[in-house]
N, C-alpha and C positions, 0 to 999 in steps of 0.2 A: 296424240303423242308426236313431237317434233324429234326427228332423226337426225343429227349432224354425222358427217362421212367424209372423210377427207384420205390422203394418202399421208402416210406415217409422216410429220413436220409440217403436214398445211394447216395447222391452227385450228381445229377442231375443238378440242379438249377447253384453250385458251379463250376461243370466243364461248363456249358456254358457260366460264366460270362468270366471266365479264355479265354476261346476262343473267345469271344468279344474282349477282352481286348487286342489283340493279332493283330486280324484281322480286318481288318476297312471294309472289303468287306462281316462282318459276321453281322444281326441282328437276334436281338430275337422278336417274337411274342409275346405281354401281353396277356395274359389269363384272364378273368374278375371272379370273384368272389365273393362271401356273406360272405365269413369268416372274420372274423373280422383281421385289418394290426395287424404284429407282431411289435415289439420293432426294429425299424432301416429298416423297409421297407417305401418304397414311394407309394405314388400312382402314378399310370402310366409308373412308370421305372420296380415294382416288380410284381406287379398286377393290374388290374380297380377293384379298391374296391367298391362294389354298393349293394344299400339294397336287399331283396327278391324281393319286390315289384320291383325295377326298372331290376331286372334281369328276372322277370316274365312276363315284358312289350317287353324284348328283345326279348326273347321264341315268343309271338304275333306279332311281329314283324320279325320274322324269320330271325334275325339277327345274328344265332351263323351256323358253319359248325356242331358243334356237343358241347353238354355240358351233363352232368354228376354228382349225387350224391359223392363226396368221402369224408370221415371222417363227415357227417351230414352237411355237405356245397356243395352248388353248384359250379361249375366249366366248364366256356364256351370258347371254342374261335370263335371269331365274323367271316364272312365273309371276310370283310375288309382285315383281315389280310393276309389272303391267297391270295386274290387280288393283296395287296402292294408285299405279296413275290413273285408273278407271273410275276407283271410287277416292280418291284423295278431291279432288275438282280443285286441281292447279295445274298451273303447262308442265309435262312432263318432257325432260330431254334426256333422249336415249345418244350417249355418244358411242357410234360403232363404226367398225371397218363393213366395206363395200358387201363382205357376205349377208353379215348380217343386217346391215340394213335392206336390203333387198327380202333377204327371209323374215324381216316383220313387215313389211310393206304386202306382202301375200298374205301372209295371217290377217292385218290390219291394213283393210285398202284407205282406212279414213286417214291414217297417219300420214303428217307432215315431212316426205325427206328433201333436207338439205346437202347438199354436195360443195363444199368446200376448197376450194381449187390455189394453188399459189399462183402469185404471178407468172411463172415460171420453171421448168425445169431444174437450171443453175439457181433462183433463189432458194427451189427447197430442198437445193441440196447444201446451200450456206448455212441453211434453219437448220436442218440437222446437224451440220458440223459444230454450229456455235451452243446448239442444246448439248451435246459432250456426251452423251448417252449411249452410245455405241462405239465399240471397236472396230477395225478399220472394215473386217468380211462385216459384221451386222451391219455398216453404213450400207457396203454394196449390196447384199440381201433387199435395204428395205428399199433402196433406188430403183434398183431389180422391178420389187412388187409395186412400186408407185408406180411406176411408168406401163404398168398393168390398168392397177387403179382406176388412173385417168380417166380410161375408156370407156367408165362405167358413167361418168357423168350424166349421158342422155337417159339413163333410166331412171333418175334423179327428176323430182318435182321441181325442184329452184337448183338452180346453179349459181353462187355468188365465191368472185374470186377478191381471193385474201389480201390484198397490199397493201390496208390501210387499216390495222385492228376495230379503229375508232366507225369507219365508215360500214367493217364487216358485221359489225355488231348492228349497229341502227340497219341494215340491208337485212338481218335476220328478223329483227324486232315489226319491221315492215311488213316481211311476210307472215308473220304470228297477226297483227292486226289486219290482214288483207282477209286470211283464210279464215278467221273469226265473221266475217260478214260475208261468208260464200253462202248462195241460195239453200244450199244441199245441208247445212247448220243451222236452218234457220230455223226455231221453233215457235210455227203459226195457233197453232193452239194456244200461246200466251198472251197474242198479240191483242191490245185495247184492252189488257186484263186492266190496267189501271184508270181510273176516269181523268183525260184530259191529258192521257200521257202522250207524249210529239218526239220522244227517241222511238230510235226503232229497237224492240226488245231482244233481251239479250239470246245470243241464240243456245239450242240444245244445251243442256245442261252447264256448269262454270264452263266459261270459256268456249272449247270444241275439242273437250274431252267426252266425247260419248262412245265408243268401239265395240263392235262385236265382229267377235275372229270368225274367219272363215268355216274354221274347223273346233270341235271343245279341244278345250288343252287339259282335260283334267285327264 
């Protein structure tokens, strides 16, 4: 599982569609949520948009791997998902704020996080002003919780910062084929399976999607 994390307006969301859109072997994880849809999101493609109340029934139901407080909304991802990314064998991208990627990188040490950084203070607070998305207190709230954020980068596997969509995208795509031929994925038991084969074989199951969680989640 490859984690993207940024702080609210450093391109997150944008560089994972870009690498969807690219790659047919790449999905994304819905995240479910209380915050209310923005202007031009879907349900089910951007987020599970769902009241308090049925995301409280989730909670009793132990249906999320981990969920979280960010900007006065809740934010979960379900079980399910990690499931489908376990047994789907395609890259799966989870896009989450700094709690939660942190709280699946414990349950799942194999997993990929990226950390997502803007150029800059002052540019990601241009991003957000030019995104229109918040009123004047939510802008300073999420400025607030960025500059929180930030400081979570060193726990972060990769750090790749955002100034150039085009550059942030191949600098992810990089580390998706680097971590694909890490010793620790490598599956030797396959190797010479074929007669006369001279790649080196592919490793642990599609890709380096293989996981087991620390703890059962059932």
């Amino acid at each position: 599982m490859v984690i993207l994390s940024s702080p609210s307006g450093g391109g997150k969301t944008t560089v994972c569609e870009k690498i969807l859109g690219r790659h047919k072997d790449c999905v994304r994880s819905i995240s479910v949520t209380t915050r209310k849809r923005r202007k031009g999101e879907r349900q089910g493609q951007d987020y599970l948009f769902v009241t308090e109340e049925e995301f409280k029934q989730k909670i009793r139901r132990r249906e999320f791997v981990e969920w979280a407080w960010v900007h006065g909304h809740r934010y979960g991802t379900l079980k399910r998902s990690v499931t489908r990314a376990q047994e789907g064998g395609k890259v799966a991208f989870f896009v989450l704020d700094v709690q939660g990627g942190i709280a699946m990188k414990k349950l799942y040490p194999q997993s990929v996080l990226i950390f997502v950084l803007p150029p800059s203070v002052g540019e990601l607070k241009r991003r957000l002003i030019r995104r229109g998305t918040e009123d004047s207190q939510e802008m300073k709230d999420r400025l607030r919780t960025a500059l929180k954020e930030i400081h979570f980068w060193s726990k972060y596997d990769y750090v790749v910062i955002n100034k150039n969509l085009e550059q942030t995208v191949r600098s992810v795509e990089t580390i998706i084929q680097a971590e694909e031929l890490k010793a620790g994925r490598f599956d030797h038991t396959r190797w010479g399976e074929k007669k006369g084969q001279t790649q080196r074989p592919r490793p642990k199951g599609r890709r380096f999607f293989r996981f087991v969680p620390k703890r059962d989640l059932a």
